[in-house]
N, C-alpha and C positions, 0 to 999 in steps of 0.2 A: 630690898628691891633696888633696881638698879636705878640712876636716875638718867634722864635724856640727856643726851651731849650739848655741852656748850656749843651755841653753830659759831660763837666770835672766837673761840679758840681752832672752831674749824678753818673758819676765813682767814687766820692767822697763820696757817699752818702749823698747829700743834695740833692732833686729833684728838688728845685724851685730856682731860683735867689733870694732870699730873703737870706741875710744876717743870718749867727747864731744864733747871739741876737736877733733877727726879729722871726726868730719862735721857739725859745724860751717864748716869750712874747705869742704865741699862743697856747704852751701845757697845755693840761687839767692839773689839780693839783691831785697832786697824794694821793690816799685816802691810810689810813693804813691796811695793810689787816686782816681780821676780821676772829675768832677763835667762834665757839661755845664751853661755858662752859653750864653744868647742876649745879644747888645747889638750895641745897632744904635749903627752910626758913619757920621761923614760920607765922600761920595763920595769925597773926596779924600785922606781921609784913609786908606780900603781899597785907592785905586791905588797911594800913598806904600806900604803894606805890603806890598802885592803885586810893587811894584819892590825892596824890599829883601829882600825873598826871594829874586826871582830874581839878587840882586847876589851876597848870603850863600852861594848854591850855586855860585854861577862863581867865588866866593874860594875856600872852605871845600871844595869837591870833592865834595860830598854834599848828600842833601836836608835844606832847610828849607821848614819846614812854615811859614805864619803864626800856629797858634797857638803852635809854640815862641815865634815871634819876641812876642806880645802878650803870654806869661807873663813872656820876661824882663824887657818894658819894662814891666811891671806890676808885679815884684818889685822891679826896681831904682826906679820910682815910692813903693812904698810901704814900701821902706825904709831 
């Protein structure tokens, strides 16, 4: 059987008898939040990414997207 809730954990803002660390260990991870940029690129250069997208999902077994693929060669670019 269940028992009643702590009300001084309630007043605390913690709702459940579970320890700090305890739900901590169950918070989603927190994503970065995401910006739209526009940039225009040359022709040749949008087919060159659009080819190694569809290479990266016939290696890798899953989808890539191209702007994964421009953040990494933009992160590995600038640093």
């Amino acid at each position: 059987m269940k028992s009643k809730p702590n009300i001084d954990n309630f007043i605390a803002g913690t709702p459940t008898d579970q320890k700090p660390a305890e739900l901590l260990q169950h918070a989603p991870a927190v994503k970065p939040r995401l910006i739209q940029k526009i940039f225009k690129i040359s022709e040749d250069l949008a087919i060159d990414l659009e080819q190694r997208c569809i290479n990266e999902r016939r290696k890798l077994g899953r989808r890539v997207t191209q702007n994964e693929l421009a953040e990494i060669a933009l992160r590995n670019y600038l640093s």
